[in-house]
C-alpha positions as CSV (number, residue, x, y, z in Angstrom):
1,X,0.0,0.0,0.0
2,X,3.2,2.1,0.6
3,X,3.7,2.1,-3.0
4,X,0.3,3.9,-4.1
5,X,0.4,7.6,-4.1
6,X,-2.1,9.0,-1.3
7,X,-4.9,9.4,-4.1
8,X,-4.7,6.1,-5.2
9,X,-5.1,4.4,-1.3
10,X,-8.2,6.4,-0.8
11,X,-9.5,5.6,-4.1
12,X,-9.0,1.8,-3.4
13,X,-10.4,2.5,0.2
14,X,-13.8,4.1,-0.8
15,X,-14.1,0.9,-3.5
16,X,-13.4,-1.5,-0.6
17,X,-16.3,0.0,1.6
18,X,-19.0,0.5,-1.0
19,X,-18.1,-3.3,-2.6
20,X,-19.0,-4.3,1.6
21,X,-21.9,-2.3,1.2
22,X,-23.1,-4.3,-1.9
23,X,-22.5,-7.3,-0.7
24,X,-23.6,-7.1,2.9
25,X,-27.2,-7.5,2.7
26,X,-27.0,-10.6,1.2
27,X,-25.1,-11.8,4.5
28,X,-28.2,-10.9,6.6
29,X,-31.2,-11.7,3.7
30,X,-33.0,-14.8,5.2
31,X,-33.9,-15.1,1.1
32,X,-30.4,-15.8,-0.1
33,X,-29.8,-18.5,-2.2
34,X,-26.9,-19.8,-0.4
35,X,-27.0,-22.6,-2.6
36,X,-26.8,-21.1,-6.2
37,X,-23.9,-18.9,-4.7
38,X,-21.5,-21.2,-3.0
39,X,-22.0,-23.2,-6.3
40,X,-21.2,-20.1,-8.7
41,X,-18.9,-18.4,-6.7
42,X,-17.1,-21.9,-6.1
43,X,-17.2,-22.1,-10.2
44,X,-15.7,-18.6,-10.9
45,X,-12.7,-19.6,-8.3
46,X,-11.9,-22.5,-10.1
47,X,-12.6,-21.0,-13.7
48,X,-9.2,-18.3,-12.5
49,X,-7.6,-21.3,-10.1
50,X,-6.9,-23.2,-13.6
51,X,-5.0,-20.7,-15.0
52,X,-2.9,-19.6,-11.8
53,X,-2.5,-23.3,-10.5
54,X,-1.7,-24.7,-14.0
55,X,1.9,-26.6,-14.4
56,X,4.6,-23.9,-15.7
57,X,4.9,-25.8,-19.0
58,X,1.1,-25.9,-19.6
59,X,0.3,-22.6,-18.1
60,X,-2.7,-21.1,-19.1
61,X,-2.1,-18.3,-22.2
62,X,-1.6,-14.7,-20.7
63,X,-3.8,-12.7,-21.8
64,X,-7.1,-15.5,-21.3
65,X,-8.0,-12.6,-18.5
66,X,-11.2,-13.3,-16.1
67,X,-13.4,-15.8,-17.0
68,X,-16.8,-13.2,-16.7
69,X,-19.5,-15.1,-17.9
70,X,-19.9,-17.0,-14.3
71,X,-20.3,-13.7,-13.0
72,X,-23.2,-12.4,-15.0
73,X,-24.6,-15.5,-14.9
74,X,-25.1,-14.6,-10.9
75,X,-26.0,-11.3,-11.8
76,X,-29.3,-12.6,-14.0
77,X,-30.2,-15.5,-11.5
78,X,-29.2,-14.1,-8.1
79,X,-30.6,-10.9,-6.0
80,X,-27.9,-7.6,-6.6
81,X,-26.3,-7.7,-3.5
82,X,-25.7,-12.3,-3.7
83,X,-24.1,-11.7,-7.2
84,X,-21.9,-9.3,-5.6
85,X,-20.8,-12.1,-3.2
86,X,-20.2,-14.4,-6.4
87,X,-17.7,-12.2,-8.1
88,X,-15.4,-12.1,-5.3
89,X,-13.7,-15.4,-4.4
90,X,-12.6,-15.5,-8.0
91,X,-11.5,-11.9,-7.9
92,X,-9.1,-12.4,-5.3
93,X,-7.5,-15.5,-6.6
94,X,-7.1,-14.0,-10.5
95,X,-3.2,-13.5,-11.5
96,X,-1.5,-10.3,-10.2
97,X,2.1,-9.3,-12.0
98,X,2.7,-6.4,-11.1
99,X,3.0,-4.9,-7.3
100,X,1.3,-4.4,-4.6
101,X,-0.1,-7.7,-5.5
102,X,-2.3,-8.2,-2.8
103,X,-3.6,-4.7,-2.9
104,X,-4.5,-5.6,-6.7
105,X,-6.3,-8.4,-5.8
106,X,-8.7,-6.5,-3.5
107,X,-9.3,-3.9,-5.6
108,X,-10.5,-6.6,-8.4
109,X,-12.6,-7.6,-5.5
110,X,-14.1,-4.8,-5.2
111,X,-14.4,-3.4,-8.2
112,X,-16.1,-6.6,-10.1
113,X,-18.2,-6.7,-6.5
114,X,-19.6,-3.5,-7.3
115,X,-19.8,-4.0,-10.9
116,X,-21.8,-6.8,-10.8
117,X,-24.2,-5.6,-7.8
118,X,-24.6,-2.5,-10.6
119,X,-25.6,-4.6,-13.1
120,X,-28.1,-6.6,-11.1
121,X,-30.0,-3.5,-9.8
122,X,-30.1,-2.8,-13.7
123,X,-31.2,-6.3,-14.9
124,X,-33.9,-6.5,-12.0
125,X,-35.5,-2.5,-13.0
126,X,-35.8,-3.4,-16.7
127,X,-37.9,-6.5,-15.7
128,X,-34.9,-9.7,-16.6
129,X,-35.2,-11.4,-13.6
130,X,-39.3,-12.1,-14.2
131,X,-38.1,-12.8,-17.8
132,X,-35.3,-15.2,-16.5
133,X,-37.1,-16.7,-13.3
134,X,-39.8,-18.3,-15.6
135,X,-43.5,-20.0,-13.8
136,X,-43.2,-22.8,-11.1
137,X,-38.6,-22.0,-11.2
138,X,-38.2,-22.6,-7.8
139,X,-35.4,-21.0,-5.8
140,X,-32.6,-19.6,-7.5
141,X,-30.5,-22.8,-8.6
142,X,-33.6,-25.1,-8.6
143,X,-34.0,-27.2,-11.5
144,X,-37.1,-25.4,-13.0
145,X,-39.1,-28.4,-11.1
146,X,-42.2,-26.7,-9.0
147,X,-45.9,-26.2,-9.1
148,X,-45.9,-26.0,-12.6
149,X,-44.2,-29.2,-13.8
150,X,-43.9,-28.7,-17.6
151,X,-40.7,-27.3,-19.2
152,X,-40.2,-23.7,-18.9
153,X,-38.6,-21.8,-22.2
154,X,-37.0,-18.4,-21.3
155,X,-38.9,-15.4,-22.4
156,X,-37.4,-14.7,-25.7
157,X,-36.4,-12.4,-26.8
158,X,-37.4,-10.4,-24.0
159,X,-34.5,-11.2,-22.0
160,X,-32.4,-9.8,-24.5
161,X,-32.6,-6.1,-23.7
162,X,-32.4,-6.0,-19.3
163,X,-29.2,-9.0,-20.5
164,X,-27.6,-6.9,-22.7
165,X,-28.1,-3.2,-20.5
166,X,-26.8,-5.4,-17.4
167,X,-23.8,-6.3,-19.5
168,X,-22.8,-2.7,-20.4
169,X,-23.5,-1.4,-17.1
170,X,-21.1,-4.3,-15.6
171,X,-18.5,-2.7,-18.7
172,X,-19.0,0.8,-18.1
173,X,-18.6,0.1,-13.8
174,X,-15.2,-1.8,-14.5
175,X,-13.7,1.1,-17.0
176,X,-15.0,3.9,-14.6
177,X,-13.2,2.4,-11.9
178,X,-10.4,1.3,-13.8
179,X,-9.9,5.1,-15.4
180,X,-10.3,6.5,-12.0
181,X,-7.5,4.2,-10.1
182,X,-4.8,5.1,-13.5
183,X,-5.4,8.6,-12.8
184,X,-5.3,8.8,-9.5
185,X,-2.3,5.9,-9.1
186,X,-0.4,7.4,-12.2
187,X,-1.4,10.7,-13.4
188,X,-3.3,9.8,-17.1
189,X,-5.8,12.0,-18.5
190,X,-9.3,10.3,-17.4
191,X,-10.1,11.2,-20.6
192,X,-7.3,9.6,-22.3
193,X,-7.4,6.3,-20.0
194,X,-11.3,5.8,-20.6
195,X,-11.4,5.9,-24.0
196,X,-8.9,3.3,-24.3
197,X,-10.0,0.7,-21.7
198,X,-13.9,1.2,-23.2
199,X,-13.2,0.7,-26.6
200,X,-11.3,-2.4,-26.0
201,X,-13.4,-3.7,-23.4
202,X,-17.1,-2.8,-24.4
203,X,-17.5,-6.3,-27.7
204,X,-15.9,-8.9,-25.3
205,X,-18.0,-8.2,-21.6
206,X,-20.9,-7.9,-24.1
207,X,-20.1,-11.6,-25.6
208,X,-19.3,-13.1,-21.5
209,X,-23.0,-11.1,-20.9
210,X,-24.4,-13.0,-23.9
211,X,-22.7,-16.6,-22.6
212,X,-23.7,-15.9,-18.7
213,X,-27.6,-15.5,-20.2
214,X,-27.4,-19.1,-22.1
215,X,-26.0,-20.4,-18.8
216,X,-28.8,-18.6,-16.5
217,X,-31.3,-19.8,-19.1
218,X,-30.1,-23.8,-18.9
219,X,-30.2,-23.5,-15.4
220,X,-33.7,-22.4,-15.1
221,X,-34.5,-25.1,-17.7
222,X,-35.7,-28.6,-16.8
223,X,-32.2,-29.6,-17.7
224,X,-31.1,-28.3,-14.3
225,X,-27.3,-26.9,-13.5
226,X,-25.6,-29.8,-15.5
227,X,-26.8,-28.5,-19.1
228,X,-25.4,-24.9,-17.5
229,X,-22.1,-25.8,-16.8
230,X,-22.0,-27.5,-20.3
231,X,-22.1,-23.9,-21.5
232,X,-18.8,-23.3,-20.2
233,X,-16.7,-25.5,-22.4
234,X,-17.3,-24.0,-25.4
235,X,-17.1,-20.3,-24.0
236,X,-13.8,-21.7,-21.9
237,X,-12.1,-23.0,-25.8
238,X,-13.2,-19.7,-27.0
239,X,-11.6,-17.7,-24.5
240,X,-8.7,-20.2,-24.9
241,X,-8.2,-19.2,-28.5
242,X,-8.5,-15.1,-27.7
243,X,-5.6,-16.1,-25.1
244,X,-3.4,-17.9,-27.5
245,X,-4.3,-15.2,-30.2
246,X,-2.9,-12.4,-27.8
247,X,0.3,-14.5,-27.1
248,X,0.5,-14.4,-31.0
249,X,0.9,-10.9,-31.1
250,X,2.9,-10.8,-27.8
251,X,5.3,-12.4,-29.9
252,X,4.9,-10.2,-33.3
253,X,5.7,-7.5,-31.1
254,X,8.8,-8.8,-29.7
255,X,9.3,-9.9,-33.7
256,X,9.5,-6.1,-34.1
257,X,11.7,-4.8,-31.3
258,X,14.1,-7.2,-32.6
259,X,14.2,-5.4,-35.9
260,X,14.3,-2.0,-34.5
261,X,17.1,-3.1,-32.1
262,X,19.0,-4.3,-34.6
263,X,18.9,-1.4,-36.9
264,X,19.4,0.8,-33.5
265,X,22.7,-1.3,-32.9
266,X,24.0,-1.0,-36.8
267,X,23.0,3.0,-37.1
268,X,23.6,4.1,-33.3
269,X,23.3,7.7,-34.0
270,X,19.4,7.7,-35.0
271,X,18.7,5.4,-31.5
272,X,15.6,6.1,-30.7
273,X,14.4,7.5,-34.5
274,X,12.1,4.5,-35.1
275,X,9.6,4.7,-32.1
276,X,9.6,8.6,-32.0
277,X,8.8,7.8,-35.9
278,X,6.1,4.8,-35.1
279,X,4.5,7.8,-32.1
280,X,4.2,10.4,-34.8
281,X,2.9,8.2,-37.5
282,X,0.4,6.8,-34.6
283,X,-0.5,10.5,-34.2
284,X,-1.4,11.6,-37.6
285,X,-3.4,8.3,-38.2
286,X,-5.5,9.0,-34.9
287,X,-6.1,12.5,-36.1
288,X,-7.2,11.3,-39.9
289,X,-10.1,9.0,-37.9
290,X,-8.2,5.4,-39.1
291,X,-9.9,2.4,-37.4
292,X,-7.5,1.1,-34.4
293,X,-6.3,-1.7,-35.9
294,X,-5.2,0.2,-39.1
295,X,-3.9,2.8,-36.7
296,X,-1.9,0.1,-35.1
297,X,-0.5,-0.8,-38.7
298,X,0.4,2.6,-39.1
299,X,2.5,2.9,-36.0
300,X,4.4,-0.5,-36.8
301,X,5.0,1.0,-40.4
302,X,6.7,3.9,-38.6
303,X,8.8,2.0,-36.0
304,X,9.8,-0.5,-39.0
305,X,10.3,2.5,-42.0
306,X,14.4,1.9,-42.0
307,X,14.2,-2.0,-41.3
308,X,16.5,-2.0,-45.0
309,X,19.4,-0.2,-43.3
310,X,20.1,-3.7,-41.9
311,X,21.3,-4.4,-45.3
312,X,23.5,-1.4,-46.1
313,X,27.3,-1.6,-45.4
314,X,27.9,-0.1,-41.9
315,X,30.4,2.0,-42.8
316,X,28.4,3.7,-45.0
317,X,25.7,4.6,-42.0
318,X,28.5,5.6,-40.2
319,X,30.7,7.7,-42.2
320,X,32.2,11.1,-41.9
321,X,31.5,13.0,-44.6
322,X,30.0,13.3,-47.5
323,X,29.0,10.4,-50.2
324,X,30.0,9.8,-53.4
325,X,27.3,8.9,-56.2
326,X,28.0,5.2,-55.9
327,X,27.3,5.6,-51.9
328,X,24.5,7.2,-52.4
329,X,22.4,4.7,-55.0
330,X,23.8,1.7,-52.0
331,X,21.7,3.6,-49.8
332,X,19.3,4.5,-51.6
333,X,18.3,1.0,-52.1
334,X,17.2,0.5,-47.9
335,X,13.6,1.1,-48.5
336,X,13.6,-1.6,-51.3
337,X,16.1,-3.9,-48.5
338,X,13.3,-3.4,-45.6
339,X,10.6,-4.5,-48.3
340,X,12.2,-8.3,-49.3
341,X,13.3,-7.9,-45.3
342,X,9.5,-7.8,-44.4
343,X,8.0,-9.5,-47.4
344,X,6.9,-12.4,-45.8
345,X,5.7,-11.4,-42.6
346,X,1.8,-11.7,-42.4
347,X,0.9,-9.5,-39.5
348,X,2.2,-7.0,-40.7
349,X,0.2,-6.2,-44.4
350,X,0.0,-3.0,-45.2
351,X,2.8,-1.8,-43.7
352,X,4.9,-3.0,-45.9
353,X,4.2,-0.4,-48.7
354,X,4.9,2.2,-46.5
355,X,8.3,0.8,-45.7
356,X,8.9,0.6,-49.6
357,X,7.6,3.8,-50.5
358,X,8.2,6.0,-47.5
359,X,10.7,8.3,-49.9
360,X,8.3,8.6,-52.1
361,X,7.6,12.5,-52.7
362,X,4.3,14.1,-53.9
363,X,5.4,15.6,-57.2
364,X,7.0,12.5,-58.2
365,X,10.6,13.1,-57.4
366,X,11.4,10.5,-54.6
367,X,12.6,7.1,-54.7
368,X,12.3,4.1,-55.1
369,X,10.0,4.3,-58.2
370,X,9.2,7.9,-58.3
371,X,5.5,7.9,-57.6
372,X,3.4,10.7,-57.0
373,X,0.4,11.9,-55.8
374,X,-2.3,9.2,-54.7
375,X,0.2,7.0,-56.7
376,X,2.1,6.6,-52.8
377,X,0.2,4.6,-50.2
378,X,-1.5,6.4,-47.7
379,X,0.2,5.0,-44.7
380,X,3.9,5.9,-47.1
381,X,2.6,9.6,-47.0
382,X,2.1,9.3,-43.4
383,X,5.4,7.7,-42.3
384,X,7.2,10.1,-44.7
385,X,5.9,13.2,-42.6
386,X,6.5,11.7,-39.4
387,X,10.3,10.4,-40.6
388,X,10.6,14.1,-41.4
389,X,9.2,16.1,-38.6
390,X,11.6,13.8,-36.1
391,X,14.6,14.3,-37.5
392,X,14.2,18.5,-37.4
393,X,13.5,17.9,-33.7
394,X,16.4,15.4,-33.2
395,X,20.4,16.7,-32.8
396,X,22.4,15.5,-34.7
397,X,26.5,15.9,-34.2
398,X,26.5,18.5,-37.2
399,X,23.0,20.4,-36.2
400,X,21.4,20.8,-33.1
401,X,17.3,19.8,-32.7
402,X,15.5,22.4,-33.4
403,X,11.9,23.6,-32.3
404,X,9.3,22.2,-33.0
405,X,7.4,24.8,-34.2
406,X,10.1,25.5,-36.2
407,X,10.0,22.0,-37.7
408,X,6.1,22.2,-38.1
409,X,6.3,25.4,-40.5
410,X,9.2,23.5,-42.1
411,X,6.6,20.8,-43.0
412,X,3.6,23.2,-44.0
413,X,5.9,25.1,-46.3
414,X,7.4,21.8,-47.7
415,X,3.5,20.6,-47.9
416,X,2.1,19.9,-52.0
417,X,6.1,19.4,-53.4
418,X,7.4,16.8,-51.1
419,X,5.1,16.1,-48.6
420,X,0.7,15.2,-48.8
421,X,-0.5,18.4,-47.5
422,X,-3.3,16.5,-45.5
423,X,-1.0,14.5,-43.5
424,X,1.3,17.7,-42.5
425,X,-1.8,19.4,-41.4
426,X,-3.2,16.1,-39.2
427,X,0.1,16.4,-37.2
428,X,0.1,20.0,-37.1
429,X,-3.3,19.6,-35.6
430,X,-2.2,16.1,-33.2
431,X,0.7,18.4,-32.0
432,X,-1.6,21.7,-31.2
433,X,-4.0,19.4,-29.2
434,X,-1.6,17.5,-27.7
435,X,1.5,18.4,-27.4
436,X,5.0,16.5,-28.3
437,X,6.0,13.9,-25.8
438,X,8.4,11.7,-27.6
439,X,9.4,7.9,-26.8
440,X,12.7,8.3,-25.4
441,X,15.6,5.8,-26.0
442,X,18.9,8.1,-25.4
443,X,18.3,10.8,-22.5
444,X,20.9,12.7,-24.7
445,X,18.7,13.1,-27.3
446,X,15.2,14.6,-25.7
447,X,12.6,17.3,-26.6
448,X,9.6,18.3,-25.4
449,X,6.9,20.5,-26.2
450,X,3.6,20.7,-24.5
451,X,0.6,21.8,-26.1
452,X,0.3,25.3,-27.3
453,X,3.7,26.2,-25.2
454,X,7.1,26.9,-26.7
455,X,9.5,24.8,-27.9
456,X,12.0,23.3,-25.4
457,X,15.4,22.6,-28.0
458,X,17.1,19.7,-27.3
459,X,20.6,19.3,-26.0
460,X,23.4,17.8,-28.2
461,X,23.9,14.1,-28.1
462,X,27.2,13.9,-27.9
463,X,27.1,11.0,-30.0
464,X,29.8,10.6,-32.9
465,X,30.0,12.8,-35.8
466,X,29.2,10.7,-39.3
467,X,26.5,8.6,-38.1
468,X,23.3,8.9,-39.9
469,X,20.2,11.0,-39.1
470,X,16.7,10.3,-39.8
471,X,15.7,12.9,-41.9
472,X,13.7,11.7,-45.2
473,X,15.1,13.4,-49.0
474,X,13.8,16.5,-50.0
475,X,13.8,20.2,-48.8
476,X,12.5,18.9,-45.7
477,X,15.5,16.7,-44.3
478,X,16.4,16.8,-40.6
479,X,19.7,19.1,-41.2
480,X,20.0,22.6,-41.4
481,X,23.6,24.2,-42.0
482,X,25.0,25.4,-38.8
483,X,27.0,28.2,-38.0
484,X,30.8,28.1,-36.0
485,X,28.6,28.1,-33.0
486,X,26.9,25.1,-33.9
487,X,23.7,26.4,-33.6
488,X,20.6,25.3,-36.1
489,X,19.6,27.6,-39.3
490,X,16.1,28.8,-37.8
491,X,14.7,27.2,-41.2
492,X,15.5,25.1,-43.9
493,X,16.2,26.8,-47.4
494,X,15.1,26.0,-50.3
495,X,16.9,23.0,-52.4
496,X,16.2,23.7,-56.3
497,X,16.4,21.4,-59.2
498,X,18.4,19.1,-57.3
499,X,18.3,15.6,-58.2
500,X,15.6,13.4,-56.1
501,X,16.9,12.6,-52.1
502,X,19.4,15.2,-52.0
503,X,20.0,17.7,-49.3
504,X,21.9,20.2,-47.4
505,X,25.1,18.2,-46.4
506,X,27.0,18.6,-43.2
507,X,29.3,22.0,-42.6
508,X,32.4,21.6,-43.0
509,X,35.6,23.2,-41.8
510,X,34.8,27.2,-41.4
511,X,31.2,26.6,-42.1
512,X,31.8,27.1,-45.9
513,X,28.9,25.9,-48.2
514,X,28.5,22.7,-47.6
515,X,28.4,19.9,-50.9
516,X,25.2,18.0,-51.7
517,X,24.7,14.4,-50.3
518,X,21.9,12.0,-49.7
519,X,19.2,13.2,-47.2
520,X,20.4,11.5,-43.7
521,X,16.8,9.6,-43.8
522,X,18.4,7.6,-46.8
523,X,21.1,6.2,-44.8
């Protein structure tokens, strides 16, 4: 408890006492049908007991998460304040990683207590239980045997609507509490944090209401409790398969950080370049509307854009001074690398063409195949601004970061020749709302700018001159000429007629004009 902030131990307190409060009438309710919830609440324990108690080589998939339809099961057979009761014996023995563990444990207690008292209250207003119960039921957990002795059908459909309200109220109850404990434990923008957990929460408590229904139905039926719990395999296999599906991309991801770590190792001076690229990216597709799993593609396009340096010569990445033509069409040839690099990797579809095409420019003077226009993939003309805008705010040992404001006119003015204006005006928009707060790798090579405030430049890296920058070809790239000081150019200038990919170089001794090379992005 030590570790919480004071916020966050309140917040967990007050859940504590109004779960109690849920779930202490049905301690001292002489109408409690002790029966049905020993036998449910025993049910959900060992529905969470097989994936803790599991042998370590047969573990149970992370990510198969808590096994919910038990729960609302109680919630559409059992009073409000017995379903509460239910939910907690499995709450308390679910799988904790990260610490205070026991503290986590009772505050899944009481947070699925009070969920699930919620969304009893809201199944018995709407008129379920009537609609569940059924003539001559019996008890709760009776077999559907009474005064009435033939078979009793559910009242379809209308169980449907007080099943499926009692389901997102049980949702919306969880997420609440859950946004409320991340921003009082760790800051987050409730805004931010609710969002997120609803939208990825909201389909699959729906499809654990829909099971707990079938199973509340069977065990009102003449078929008694043994046809219910036969309504757990298949919703236990399917659960099984969501598991092993997350473990799936569990392991694309660590697929992909292997890639980015290996091009960070081979071009050390852009460390950190490909997630600050993947967050941009991630940024402009959020502000565009994209669906979340194209979003996702997006961001993997970004952290993945110079995979293809893996095949370049290392000395080329890392070499001081300018390249001759013969250097430059070697290097040139990463974003084609990436794409045979990359080719047959499933998951990742369309992110492939933006790793091809991401030097694409707009009026058709880019590389590899000189598209332009709609000609370039969407998600190319997305990465391509976001490769751009992070190599202005990055140092590199010949220029320092600059602003970021400073970047962003850079891009707008750039916007229609080498970049699509839409996507330069998305992130201008992201940025405005909110803010720059990149991923950081190197705590040498940092900048920040909150929304609407100033531009905080970043301090030199220190990191060996020659190694390659991020910047993508064109009038845009990451480098301005510097001055003896060292100090950036407060804008890029123009680049005209120059052949495709080529940009300001380095200064060199004096700060003379410096000798065209391939935009840093290239290598």
């Amino acid at each position: 408890m030590r570790a919480l902030p004071p916020t966050a131990r309140a917040f967990v307190l007050a859940a504590v006492l109004a779960a109690a409060a849920c779930a202490a009438p049905a301690l001292t309710d002489p109408a409690t049908p002790w029966t049905a919830v020993v036998v449910l609440a025993a049910l959900y324990l060992g529905c969470e007991l097989v994936r803790v108690l599991a042998p370590t080589d047969r573990r149970a998939p992370d990510g198969l998460g808590c096994f919910f339809p038990v729960v609302m099961a109680a919630v559409f057979l059992l009073p409000p304040a017995a379903a509460a009761l239910v939910a907690v014996p499995g709450a308390l023995a679910q799988t904790v990683v990260q610490r205070p563990a026991g503290v986590r444990r009772v505050w899944h207690a009481a947070q699925q207590a009070m969920a699930a008292h919620l969304a009893g209250r809201v199944h018995g207003l709407l008129g379920g239980r009537g609609a569940t119960a059924g003539p001559g039921s019996g008890a709760p957990g009776g077999t559907g045997h009474g005064a009435d002795p033939s078979p009793w059908v559910a009242d379809f459909p209308s169980v449907l609507l007080p099943a499926a309200a009692a389901a997102v109220v049980f949702c919306l109850v969880l997420t609440a509490l859950d946004t409320g404990i991340l921003a009082a434990a760790e800051g987050r923008p409730a805004a931010d944090a609710r969002h997120g957990l609803l939208t990825r929460s909201l389909a699959p408590h729906c499809v654990h209401g829909l099971a707990g229904l079938m199973m509340a139905v069977m065990w009102r039926s003449s078929y008694g409790i043994p046809a219910a719990l036969l309504v757990l395999l298949p919703m236990y296999v399917s659960c099984w398969v969501f598991a092993q599906y997350h473990r799936e991309r569990a392991a694309h991801r660590a697929t992909i950080r292997a890639l980015v770590q290996a091009v960070d190792i081979k071009d050390r001076y852009t460390r950190g370049h490909s997630e600050r690229v993947g967050q941009a990216s991630a940024m402009i597709a959020r502000e565009l509307g994209m669906a979340d799993d194209r979003l996702e593609v997006v961001r993997i396009a970004g952290i993945l854009h110079d995979v293809g340096k893996l095949g370049v010569p290392t000395r080329l990445l890392r070499k001081d001074g300018p390249l001759t033509p013969e250097e430059r069409r070697v290097i040139e040839l990463h974003p084609e690398y990436g794409h045979e690099m990359v080719r047959g990797i499933g998951f990742l579809g369309e992110a492939r063409s933006a790793i091809l095409h991401h030097h694409e420019r707009v009026d058709g003077s880019g590389y590899p195949y000189g598209l332009s226009g709609e000609q370039i993939p969407v998600l190319a003309r997305v990465v391509a601004v976001a490769d751009s805008f992070d190599a202005m705010t990055s140092t590199r040992s010949y220029s320092r970061a600059r602003p970021v404001e400073v970047a962003l006119t850079e891009l707008e003015r750039c916007a229609g020749a080498q970049f699509d204006p839409a996507m330069v005006r998305a992130l201008v928009t992201a940025i405005g709302r909110h803010g720059w707060h990149p991923v950081v790798t190197s705590d040498d090579d940092l900048q920040v700018i909150g929304a609407g405030a100033a531009a905080v430049t970043a301090t030199a890296s220190g990191t060996p001159a020659g190694a390659a920058s991020g910047t993508p070809a064109g009038a845009a790239a990451g480098t301005a000429a510097a001055g003896p000081a060292g100090t950036a150019a407060a804008a890029l200038p123009a680049v005209p007629a120059q052949p495709p990919g080529l940009a300001a170089d380095r200064p060199r001794g004096g700060g003379g004009p410096a000798p065209e090379r391939p935009a840093p992005g290239s290598r």
